[in-house]
N, CA, C and O atoms as a printed pandas DataFrame, in Angstrom:
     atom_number atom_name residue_name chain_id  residue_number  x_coord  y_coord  z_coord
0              1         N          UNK        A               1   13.019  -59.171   27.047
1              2        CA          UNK        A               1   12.073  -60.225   27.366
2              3         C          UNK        A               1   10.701  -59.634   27.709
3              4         O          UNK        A               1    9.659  -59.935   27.127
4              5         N          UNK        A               2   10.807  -58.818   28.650
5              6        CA          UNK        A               2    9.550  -58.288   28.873
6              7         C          UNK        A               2    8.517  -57.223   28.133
7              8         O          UNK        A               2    7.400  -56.898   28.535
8              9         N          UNK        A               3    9.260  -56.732   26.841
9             10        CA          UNK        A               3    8.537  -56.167   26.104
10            11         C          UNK        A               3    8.176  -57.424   24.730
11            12         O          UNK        A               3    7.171  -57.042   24.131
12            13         N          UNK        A               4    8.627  -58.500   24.247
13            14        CA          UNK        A               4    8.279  -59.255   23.828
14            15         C          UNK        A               4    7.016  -59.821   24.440
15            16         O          UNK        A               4    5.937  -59.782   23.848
16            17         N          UNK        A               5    7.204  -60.429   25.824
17            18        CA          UNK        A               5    6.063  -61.191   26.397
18            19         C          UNK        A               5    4.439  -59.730   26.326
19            20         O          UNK        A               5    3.244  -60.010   26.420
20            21         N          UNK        A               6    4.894  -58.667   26.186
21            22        CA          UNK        A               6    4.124  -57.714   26.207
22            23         C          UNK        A               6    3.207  -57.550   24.655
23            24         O          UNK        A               6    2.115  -57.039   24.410
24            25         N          UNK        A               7    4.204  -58.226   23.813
25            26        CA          UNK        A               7    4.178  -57.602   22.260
26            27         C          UNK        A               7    3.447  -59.113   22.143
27            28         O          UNK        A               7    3.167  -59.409   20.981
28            29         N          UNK        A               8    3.233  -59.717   22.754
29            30        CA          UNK        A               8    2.529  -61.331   22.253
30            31         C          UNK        A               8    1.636  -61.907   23.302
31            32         O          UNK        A               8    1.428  -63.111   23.451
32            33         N          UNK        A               9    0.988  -60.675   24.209
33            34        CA          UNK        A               9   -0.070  -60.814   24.689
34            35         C          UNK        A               9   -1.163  -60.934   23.923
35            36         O          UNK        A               9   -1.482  -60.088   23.088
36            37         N          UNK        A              10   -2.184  -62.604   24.290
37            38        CA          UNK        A              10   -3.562  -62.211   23.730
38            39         C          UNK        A              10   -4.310  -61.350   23.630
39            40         O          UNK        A              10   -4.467  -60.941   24.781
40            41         N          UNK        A              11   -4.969  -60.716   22.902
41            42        CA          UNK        A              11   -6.298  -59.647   23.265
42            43         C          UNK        A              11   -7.673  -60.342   23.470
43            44         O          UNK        A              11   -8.768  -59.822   23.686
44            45         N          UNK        A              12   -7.389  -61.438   23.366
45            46        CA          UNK        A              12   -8.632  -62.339   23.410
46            47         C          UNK        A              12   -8.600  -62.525   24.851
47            48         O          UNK        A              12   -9.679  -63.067   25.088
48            49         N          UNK        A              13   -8.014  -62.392   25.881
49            50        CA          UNK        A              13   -8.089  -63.033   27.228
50            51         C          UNK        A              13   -8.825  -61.387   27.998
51            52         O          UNK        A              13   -8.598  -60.223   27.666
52            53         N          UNK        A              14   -9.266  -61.654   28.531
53            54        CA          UNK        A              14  -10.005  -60.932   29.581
54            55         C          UNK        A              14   -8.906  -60.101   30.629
55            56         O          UNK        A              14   -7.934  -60.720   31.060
56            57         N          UNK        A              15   -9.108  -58.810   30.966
57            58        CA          UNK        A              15   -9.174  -58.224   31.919
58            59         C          UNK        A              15   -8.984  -58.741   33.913
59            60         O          UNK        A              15   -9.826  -59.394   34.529
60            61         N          UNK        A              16   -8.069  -58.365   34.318
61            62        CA          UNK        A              16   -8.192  -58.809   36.060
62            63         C          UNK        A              16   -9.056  -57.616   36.507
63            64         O          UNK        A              16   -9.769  -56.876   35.829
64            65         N          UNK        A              17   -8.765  -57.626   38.030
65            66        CA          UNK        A              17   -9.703  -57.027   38.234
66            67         C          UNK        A              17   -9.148  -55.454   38.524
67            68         O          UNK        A              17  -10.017  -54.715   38.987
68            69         N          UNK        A              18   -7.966  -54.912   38.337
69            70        CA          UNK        A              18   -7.301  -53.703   37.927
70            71         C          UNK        A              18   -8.117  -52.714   36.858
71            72         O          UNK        A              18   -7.923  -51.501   36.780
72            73         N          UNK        A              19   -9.344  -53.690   35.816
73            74        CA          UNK        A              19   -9.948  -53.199   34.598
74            75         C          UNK        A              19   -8.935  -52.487   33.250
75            76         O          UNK        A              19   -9.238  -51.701   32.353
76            77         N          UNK        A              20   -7.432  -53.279   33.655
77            78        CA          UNK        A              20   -6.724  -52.973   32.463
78            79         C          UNK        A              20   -6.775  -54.216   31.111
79            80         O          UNK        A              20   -6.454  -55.382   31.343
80            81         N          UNK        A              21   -6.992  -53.993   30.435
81            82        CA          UNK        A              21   -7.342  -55.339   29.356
82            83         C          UNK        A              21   -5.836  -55.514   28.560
83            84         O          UNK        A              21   -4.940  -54.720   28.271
84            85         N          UNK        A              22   -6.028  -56.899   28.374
85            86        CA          UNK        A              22   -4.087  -56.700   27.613
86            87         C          UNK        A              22   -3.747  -56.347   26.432
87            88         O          UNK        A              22   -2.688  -56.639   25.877
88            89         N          UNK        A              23   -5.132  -55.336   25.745
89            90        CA          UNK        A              23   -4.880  -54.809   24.671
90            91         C          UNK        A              23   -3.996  -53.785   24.859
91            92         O          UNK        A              23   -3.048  -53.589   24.099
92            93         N          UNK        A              24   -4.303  -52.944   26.067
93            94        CA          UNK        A              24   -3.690  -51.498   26.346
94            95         C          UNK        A              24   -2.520  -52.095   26.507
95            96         O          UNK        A              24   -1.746  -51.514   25.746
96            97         N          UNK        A              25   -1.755  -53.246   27.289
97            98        CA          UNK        A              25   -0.807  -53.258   27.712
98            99         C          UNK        A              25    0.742  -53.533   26.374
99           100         O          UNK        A              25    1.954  -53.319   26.343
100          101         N          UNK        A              26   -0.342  -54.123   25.460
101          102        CA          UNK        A              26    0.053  -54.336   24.519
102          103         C          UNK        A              26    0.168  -53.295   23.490
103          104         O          UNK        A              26    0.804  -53.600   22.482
104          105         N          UNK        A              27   -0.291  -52.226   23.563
105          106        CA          UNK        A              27   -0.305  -51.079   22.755
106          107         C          UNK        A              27    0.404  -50.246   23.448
107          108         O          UNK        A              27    0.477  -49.144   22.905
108          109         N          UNK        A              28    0.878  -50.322   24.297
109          110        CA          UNK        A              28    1.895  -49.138   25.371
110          111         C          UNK        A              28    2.626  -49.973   25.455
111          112         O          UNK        A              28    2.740  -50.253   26.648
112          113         N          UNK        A              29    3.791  -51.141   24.295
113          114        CA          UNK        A              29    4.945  -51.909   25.230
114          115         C          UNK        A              29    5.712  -50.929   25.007
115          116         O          UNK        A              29    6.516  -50.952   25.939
116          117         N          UNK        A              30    6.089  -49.617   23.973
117          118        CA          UNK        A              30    6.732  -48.927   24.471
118          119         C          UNK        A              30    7.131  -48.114   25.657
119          120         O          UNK        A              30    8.269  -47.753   25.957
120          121         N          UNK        A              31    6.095  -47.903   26.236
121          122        CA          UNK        A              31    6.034  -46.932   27.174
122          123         C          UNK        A              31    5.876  -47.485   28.580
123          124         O          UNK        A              31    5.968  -46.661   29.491
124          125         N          UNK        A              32    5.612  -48.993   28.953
125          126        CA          UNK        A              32    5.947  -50.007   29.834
126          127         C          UNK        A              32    6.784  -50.356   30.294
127          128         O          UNK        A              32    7.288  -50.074   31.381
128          129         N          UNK        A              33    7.184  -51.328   29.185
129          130        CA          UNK        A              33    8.875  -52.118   28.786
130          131         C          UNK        A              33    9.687  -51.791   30.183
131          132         O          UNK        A              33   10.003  -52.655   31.001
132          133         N          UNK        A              34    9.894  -50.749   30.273
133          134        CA          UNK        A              34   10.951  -50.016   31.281
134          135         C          UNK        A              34   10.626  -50.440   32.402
135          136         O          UNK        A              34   11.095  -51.384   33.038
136          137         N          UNK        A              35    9.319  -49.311   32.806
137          138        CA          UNK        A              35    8.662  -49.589   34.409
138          139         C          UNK        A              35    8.587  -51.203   34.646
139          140         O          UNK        A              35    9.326  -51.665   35.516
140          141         N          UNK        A              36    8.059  -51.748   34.195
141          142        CA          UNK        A              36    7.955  -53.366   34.366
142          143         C          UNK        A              36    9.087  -54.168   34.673
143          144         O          UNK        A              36    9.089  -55.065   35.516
144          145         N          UNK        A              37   10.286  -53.737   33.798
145          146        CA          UNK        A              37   11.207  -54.407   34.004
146          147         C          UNK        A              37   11.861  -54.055   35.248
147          148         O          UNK        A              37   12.393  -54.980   35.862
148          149         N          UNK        A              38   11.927  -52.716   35.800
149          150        CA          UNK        A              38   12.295  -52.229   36.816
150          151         C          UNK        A              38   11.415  -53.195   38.074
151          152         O          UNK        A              38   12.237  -53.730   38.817
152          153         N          UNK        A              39   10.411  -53.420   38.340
153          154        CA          UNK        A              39    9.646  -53.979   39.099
154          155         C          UNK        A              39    9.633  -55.564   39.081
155          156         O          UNK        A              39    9.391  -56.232   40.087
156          157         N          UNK        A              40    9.934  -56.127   37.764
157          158        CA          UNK        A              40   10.093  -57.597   37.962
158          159         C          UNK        A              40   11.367  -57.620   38.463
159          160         O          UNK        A              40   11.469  -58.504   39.313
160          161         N          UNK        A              41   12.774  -56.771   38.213
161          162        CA          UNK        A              41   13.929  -57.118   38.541
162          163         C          UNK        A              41   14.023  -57.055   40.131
163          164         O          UNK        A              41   14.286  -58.053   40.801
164          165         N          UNK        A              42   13.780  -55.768   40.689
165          166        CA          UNK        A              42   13.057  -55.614   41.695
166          167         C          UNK        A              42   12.212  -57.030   43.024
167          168         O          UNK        A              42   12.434  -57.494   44.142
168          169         N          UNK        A              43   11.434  -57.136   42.140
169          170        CA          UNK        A              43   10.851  -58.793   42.253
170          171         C          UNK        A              43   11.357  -59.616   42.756
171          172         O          UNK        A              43   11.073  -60.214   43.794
172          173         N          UNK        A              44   12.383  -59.759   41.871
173          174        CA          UNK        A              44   13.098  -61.194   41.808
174          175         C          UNK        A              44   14.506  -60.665   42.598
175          176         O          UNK        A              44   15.406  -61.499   42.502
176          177         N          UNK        A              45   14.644  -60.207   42.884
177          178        CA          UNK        A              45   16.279  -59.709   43.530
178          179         C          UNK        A              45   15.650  -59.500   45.467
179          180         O          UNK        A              45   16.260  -60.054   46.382
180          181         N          UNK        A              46   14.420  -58.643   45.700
181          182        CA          UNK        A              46   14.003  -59.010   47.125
182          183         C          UNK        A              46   12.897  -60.544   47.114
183          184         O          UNK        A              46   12.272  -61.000   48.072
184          185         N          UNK        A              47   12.928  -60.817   46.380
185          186        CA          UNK        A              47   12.204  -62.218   46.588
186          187         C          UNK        A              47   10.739  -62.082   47.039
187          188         O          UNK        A              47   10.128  -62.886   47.743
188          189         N          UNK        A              48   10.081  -60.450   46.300
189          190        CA          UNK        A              48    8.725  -60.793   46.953
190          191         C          UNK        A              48    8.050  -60.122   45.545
191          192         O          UNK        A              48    8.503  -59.482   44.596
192          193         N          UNK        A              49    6.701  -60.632   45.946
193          194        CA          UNK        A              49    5.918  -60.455   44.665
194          195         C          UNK        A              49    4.322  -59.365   45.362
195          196         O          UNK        A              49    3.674  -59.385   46.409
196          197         N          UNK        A              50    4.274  -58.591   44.154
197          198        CA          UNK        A              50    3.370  -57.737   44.570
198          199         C          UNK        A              50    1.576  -58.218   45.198
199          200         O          UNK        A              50    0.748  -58.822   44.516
200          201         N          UNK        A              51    1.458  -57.930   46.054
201          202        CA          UNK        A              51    0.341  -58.804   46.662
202          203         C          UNK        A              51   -0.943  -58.206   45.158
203          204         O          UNK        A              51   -1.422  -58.955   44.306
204          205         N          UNK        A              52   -1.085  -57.325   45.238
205          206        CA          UNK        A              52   -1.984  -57.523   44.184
206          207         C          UNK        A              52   -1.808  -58.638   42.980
207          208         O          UNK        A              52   -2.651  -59.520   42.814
208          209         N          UNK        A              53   -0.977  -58.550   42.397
209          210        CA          UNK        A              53   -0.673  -58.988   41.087
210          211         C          UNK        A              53   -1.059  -61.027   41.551
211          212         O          UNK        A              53   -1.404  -61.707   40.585
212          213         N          UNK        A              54   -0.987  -61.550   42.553
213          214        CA          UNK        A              54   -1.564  -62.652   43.385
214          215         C          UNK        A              54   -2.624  -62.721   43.782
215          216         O          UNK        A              54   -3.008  -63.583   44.572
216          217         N          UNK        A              55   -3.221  -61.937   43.369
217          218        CA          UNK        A              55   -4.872  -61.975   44.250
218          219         C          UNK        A              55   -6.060  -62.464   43.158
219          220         O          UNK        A              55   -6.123  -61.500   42.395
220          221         N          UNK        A              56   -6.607  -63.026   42.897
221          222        CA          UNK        A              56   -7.218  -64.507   41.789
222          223         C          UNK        A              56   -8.917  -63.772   42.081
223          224         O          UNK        A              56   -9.498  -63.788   43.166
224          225         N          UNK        A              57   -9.294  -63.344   41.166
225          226        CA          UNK        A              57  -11.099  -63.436   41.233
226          227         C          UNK        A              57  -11.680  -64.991   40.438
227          228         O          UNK        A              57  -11.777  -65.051   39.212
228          229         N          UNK        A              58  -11.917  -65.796   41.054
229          230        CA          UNK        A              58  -12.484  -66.429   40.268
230          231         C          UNK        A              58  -13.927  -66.537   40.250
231          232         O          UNK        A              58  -14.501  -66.233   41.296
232          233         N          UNK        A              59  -14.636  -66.917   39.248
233          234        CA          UNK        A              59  -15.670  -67.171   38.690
234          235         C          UNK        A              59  -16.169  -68.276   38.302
235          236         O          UNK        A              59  -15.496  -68.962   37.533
236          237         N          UNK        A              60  -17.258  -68.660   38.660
237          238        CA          UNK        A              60  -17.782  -69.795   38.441
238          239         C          UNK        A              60  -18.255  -69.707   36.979
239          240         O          UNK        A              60  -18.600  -68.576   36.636
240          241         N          UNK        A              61  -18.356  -70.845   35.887
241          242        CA          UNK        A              61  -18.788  -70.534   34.650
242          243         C          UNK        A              61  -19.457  -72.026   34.730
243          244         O          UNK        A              61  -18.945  -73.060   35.159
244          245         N          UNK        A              62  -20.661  -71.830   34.225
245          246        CA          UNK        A              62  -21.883  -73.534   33.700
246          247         C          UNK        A              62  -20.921  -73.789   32.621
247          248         O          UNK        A              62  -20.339  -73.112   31.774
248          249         N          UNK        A              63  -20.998  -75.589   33.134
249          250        CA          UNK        A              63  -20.847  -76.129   31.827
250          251         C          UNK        A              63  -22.175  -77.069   31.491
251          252         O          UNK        A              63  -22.696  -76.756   30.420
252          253         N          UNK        A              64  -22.694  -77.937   32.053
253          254        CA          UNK        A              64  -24.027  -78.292   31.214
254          255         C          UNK        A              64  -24.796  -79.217   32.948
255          256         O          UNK        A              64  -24.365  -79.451   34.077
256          257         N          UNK        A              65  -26.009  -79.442   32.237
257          258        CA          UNK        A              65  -26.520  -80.176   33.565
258          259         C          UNK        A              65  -27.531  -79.174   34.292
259          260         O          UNK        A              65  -27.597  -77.983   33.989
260          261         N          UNK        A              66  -28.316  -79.779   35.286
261          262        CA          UNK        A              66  -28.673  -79.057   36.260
262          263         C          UNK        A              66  -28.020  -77.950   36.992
263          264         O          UNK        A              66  -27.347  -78.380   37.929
264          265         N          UNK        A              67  -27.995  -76.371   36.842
265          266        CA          UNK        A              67  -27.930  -75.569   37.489
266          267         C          UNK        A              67  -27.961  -75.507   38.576
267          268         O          UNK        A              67  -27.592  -74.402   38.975
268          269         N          UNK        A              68  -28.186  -76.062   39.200
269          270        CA          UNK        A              68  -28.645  -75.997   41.090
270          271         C          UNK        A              68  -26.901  -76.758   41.275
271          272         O          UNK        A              68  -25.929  -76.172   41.751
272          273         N          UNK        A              69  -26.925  -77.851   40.866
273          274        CA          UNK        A              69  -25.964  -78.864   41.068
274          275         C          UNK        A              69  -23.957  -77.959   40.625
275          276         O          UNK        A              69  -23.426  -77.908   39.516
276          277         N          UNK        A              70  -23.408  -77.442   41.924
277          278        CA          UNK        A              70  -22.201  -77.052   41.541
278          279         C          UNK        A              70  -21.495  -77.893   40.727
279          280         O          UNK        A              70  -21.024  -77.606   39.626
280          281         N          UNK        A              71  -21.436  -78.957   41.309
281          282        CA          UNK        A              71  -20.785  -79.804   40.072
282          283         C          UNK        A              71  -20.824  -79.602   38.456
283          284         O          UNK        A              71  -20.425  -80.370   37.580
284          285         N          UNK        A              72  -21.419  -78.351   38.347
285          286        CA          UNK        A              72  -21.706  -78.251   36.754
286          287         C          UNK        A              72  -21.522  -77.142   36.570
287          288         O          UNK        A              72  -22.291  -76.401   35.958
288          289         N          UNK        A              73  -20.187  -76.745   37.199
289          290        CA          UNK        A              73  -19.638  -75.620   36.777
290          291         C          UNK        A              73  -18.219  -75.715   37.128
291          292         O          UNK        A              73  -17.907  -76.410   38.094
292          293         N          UNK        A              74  -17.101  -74.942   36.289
293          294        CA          UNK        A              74  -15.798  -75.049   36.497
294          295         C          UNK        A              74  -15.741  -73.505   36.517
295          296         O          UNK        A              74  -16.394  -72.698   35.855
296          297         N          UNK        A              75  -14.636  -73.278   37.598
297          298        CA          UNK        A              75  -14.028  -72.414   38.765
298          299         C          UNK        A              75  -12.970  -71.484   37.136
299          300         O          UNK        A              75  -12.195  -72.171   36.471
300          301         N          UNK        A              76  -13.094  -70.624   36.952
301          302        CA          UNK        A              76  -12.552  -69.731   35.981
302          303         C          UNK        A              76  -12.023  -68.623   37.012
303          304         O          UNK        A              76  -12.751  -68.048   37.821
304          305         N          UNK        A              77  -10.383  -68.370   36.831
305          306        CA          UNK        A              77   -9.814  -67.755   37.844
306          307         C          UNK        A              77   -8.960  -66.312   37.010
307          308         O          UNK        A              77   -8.198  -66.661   36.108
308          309         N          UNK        A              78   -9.047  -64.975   37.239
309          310        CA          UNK        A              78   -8.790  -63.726   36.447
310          311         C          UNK        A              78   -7.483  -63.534   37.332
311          312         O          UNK        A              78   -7.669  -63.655   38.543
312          313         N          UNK        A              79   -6.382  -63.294   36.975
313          314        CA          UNK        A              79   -5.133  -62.353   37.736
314          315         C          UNK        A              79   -4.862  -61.308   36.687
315          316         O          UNK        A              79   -5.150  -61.124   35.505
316          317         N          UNK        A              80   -4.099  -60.630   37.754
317          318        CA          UNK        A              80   -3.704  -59.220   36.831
318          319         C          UNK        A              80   -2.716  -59.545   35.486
319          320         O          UNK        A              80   -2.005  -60.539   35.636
320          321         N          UNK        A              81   -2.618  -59.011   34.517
321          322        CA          UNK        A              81   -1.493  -59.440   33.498
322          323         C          UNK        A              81   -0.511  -59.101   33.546
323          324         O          UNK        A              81    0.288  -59.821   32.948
324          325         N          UNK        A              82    0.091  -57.810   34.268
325          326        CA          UNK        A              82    1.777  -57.801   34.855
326          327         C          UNK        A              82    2.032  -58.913   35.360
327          328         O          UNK        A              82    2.973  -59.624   35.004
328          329         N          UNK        A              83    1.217  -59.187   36.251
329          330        CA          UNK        A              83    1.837  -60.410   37.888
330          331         C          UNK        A              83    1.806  -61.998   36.569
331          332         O          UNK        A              83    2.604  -62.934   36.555
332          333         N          UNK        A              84    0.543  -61.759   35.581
333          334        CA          UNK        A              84    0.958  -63.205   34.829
334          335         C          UNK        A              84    2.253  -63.474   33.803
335          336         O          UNK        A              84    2.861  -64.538   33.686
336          337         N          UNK        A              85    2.520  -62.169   33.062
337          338        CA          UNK        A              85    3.678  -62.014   32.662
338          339         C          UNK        A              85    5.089  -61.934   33.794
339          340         O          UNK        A              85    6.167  -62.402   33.427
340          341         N          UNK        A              86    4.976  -61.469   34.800
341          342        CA          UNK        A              86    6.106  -61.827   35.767
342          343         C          UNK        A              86    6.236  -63.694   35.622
343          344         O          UNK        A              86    7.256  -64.349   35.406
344          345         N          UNK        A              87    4.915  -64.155   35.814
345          346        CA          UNK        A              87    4.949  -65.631   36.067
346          347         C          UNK        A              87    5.840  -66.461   34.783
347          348         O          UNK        A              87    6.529  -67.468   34.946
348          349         N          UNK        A              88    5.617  -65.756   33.540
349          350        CA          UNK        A              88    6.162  -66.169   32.347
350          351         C          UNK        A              88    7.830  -66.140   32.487
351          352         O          UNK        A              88    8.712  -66.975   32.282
352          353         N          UNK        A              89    7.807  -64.579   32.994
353          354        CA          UNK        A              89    9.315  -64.601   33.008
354          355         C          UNK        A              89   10.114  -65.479   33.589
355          356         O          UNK        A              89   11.090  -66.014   33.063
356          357         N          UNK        A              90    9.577  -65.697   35.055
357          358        CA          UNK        A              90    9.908  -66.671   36.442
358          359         C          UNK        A              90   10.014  -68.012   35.831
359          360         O          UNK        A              90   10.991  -68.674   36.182
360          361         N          UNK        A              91    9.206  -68.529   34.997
361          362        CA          UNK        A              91    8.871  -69.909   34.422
362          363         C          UNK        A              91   10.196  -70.183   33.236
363          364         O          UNK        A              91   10.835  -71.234   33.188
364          365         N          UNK        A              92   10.393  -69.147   32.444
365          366        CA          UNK        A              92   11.586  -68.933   31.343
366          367         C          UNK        A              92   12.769  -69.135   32.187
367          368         O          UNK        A              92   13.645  -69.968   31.958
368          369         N          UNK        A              93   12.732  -68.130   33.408
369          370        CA          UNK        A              93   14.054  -68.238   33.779
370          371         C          UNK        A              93   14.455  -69.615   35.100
371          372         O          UNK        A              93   15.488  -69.709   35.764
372          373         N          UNK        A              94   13.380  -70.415   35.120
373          374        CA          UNK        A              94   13.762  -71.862   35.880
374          375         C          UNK        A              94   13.842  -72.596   34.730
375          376         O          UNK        A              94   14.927  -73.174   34.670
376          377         N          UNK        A              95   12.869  -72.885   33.448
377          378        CA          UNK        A              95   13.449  -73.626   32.684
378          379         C          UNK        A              95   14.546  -73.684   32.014
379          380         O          UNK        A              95   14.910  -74.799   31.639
380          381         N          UNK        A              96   15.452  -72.380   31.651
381          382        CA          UNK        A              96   16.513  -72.119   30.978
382          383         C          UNK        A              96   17.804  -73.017   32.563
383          384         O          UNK        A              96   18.656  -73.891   32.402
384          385         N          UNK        A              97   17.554  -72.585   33.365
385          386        CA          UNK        A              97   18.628  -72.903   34.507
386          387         C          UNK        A              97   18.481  -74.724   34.593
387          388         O          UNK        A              97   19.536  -75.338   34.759
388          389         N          UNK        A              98   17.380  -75.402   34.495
389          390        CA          UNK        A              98   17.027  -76.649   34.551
390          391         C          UNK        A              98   17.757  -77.162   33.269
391          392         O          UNK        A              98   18.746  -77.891   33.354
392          393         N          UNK        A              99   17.226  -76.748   32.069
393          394        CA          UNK        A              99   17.910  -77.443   30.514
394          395         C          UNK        A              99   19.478  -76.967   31.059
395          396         O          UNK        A              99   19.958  -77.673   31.946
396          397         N          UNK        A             100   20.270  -75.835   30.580
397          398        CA          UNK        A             100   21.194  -75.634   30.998
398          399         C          UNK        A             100   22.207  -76.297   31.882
399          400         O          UNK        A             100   23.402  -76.512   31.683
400          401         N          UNK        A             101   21.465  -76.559   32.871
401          402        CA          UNK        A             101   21.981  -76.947   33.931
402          403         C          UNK        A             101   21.816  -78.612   34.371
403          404         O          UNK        A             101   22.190  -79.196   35.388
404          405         N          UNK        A             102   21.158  -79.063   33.266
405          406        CA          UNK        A             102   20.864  -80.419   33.344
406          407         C          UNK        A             102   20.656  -81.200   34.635
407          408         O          UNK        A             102   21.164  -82.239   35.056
408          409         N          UNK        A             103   19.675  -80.301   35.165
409          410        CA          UNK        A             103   19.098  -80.719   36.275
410          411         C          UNK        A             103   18.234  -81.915   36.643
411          412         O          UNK        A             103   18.133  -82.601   37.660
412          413         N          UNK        A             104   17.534  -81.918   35.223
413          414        CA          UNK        A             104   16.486  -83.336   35.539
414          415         C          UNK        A             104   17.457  -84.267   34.277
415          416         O          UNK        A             104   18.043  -83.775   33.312
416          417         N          UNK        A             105   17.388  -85.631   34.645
417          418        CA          UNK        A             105   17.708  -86.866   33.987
418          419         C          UNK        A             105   17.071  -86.909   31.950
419          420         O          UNK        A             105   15.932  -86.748   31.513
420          421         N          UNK        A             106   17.751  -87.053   31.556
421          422        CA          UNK        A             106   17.342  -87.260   29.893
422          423         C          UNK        A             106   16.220  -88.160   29.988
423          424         O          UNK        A             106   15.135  -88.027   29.423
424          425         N          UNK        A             107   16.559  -89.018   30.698
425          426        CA          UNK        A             107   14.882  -89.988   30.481
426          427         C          UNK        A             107   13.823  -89.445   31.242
427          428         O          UNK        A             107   12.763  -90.069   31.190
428          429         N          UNK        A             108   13.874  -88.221   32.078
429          430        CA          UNK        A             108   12.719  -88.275   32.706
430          431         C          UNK        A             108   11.757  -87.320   31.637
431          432         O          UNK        A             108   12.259  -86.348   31.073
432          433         N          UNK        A             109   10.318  -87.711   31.424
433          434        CA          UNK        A             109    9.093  -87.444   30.618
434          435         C          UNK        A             109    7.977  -86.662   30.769
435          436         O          UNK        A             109    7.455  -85.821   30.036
436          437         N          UNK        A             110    7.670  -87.150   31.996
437          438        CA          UNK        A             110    6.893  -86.487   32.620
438          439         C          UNK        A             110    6.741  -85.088   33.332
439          440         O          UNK        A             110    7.414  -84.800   34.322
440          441         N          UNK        A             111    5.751  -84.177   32.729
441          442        CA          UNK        A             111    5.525  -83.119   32.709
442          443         C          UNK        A             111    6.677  -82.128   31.690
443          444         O          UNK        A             111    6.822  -80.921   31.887
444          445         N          UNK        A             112    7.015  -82.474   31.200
445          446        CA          UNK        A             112    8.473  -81.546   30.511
446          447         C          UNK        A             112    8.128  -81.843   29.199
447          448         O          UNK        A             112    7.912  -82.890   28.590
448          449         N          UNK        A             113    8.129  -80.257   28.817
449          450        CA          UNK        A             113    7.627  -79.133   27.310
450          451         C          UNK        A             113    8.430  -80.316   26.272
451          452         O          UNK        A             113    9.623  -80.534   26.065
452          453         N          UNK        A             114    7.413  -80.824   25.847
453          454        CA          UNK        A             114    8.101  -81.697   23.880
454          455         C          UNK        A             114    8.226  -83.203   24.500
455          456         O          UNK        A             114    8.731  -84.227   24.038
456          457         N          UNK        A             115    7.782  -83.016   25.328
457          458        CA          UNK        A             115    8.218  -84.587   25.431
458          459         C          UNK        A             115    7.024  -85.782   26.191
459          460         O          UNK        A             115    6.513  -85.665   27.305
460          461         N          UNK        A             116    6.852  -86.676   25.399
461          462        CA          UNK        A             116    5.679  -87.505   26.166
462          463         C          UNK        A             116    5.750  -87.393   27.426
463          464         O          UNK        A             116    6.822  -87.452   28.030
464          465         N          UNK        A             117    4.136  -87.140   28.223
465          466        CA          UNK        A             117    4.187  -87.403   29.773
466          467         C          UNK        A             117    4.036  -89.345   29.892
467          468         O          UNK        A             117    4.223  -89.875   30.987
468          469         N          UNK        A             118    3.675  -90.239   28.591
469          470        CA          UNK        A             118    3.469  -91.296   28.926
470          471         C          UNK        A             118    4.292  -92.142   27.750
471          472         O          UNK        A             118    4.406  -91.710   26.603
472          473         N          UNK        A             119    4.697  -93.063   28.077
473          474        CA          UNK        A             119    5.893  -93.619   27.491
474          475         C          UNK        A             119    5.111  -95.119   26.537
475          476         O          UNK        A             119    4.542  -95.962   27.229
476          477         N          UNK        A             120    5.141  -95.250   25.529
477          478        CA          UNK        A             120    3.957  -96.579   25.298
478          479         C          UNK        A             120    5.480  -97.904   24.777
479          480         O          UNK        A             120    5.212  -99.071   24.491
């Protein structure tokens, strides 16, 4: 799993603030793969997550309007790409236990992958 999510990282997405870009990470999934997995398993077995890999730079970016006026800008937020790929994994492995486990109701819609959030 984790050298896949590695092998289908964008290169188009930007850098956290570590200054590793997810090209490299993506060009070393050989040489990753391992360490990573050791550390997400790690992760998820003491139940804590690396304080870096949580720590958010965000950035303000203009979208149109008066400059002075914040309102005319949206909040653009950078995390590291291990800690976002941990998040992928974490996200795979509640949805697999939810479908599986038929946790939520067949009719329910809302918010859940393929399926209308609004019912017409």
């Amino acid at each position: 799993m984790v050298s896949d999510l590695l092998c289908h990282l964008s290169t188009h997405k930007s850098m956290g603030s570590d200054g590793i870009h997810p090209r490299v990470l993506r060009e070393l999934v050989e040489v990753l793969t391992k360490p990573l997995s050791i550390i997400y398993q790690q992760s998820w077995l003491t139940e804590e997550v690396l304080v870096d890999w949580k720590l958010t730079n965000v950035t303000p970016i203009y979208k149109k309007g008066r400059k002075e006026d914040p309102g005319n800008y949206r909040p653009v937020s950078l995390t590291l790409v291990p800690g976002q790929a941990m998040d992928q994994i974490i996200l795979s492995a509640i949805t697999w236990h939810v479908q599986d486990n038929q946790v939520i109701m067949l009719s329910q819609h809302g918010f859940m992958f393929g399926k209308p959030d609004v019912l017409l």
